[in-house]
Structure formats: structure tokens, C-alpha cells
N, C-alpha and C positions, 0 to 999 in steps of 0.2 A: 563435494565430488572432486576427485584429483583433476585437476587442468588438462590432462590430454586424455583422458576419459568424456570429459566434458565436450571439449572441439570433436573426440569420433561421434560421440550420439548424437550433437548436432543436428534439427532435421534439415534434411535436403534444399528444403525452400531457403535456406536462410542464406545461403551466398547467393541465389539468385533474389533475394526481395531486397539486400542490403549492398549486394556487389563487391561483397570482401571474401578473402582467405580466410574461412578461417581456421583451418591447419596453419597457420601465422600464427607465433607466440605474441607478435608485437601488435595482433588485434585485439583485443578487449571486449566480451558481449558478457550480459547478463539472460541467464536460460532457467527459467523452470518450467520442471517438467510433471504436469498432473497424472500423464499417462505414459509408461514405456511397453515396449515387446517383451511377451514375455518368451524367453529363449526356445524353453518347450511346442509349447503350443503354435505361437507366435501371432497370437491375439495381443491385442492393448488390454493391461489394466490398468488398474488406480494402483500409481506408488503411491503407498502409505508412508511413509517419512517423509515426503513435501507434503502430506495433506496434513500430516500434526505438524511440522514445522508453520505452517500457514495457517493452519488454526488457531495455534497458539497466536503468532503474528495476529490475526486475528481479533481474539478475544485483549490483545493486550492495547491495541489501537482503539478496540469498544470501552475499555477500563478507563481511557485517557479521556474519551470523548462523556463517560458518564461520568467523573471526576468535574471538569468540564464545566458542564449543565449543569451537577449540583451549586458549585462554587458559586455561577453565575446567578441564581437562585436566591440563595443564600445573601449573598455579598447585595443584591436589588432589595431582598427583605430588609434586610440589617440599615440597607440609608433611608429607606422611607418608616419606619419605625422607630428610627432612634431619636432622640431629643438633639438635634443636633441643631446649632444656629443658623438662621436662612446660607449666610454666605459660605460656611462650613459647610453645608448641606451640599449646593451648588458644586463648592471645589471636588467634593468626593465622586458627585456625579458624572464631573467634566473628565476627574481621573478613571471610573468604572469605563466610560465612554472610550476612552484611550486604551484600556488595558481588554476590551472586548475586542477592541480593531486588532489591537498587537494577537489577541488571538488568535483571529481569524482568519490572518494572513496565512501561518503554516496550516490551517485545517486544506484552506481553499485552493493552494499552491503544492503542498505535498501528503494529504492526506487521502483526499478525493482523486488526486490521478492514481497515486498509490494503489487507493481502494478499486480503481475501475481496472487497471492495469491486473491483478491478482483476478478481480472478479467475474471480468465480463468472458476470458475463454470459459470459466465452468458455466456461466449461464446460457454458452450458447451464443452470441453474439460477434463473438471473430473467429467464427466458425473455417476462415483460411487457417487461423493458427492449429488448428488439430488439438486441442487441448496442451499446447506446450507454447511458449513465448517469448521468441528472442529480441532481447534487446540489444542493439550497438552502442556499447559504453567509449 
């Protein structure tokens, strides 16, 4: 969406919940929008280009996470299975242990806000946001 298309749709609430201009170029927010006016009528519906942009989004964050879990699966079978020497064994375990933390770090820092931030206006739960949600970048 063009940048001053962006700041007029804007909803209402959003200078008063964050305290800024923003008809200010030199403000910065992140907005999507699940539902706009529609001109005619002037009910809300569902824009369909953020719902498959977010879909997509979506299913490609599901693909990483099932990517993921198989690896991790996989990678646990292969060292308890393999003929490998006790201390060989151990080292591979103490590195799978390391390389599950290095995981987990980006799921539980920016996957899961990610995911809540996208998911919770459709399920109803920030029910102020009206199905749209600005963020102050």
C-alpha cells in the first residue's frame, strides 16, 4: 500500500493509543488491515489480499516449524541408533543440545510474538483493535 494511502486509512484510535502524527512522514508504524470500508455500502469486509498475503505468511512459518520437528526427530533417531563410540556419542548429544537451544531462541522471541501479533485480532481477543493493527515502528 502507497505510504500516504496508508497514514489516511489509518484507524482513528491510533494517534490517540500511541500519541503520534501520523500524517508525519518521519513516523514510522506497521498496519494491517483484515477488514476495510467498503466505499459503496460502507460496511467492513474482509480484504482478501492481506488474508492470502497472511496465509501465505502463514503456511510458510508452518513449513519452517514442520521442517523443524522433523529434523529434530530424525537427527535424535540417527545418534541413539548409530554405532557410534560412548564419547563420540555424548559429543554429538551435547552439540544436538546446543543446536535445539540455538533453535529455540528465534521460535520463542520472534515466531510466537509474530504468530500472536497476526493471530489474536482474527480470534477475537484484542477486540479494541477492530480487526486492524497498528504498530509504532
Amino acid at each position: 500500500m502507497h505510504a500516504n494511502k496508508s497514514r489516511t486509512n489509518a484507524p482513528s484510535y491510533f494517534a490517540d493509543l500511541y500519541h503520534v502524527n501520523v500524517s508525519d512522514p518521519d513516523v514510522g508504524f506497521f498496519h494491517i488491515t483484515w477488514k476495510r470500508k467498503d466505499p459503496t455500502s460502507g460496511d467492513m469486509t474482509w480484504h482478501w489480499p492481506t488474508i492470502r498475503a497472511m496465509t501465505v505468511s502463514l503456511l510458510l512459518t508452518m513449513a519452517t516449524a514442520a521442517v523443524i520437528a522433523i529434523s529434530i526427530v530424525l537427527i535424535a533417531r540417527s545418534i541413539e541408533s548409530s554405532n557410534l563410540a560412548p564419547k563420540t556419542r555424548k559429543l554429538q548429544q551435547l552439540l544436538f543440545k546446543a543446536l535445539l537451544i540455538q533453535t529455540a531462541a528465534p521460535c520463542v522471541f520472534a515466531y510466537v510474538p509474530q504468530s500472536m501479533i497476526i493471530c489474536l485480532p482474527l480470534a477475537g481477543f484484542l477486540s479494541h483493535c477492530r480487526m486492524d493493527l497498528p504498530i509504532l515502528t
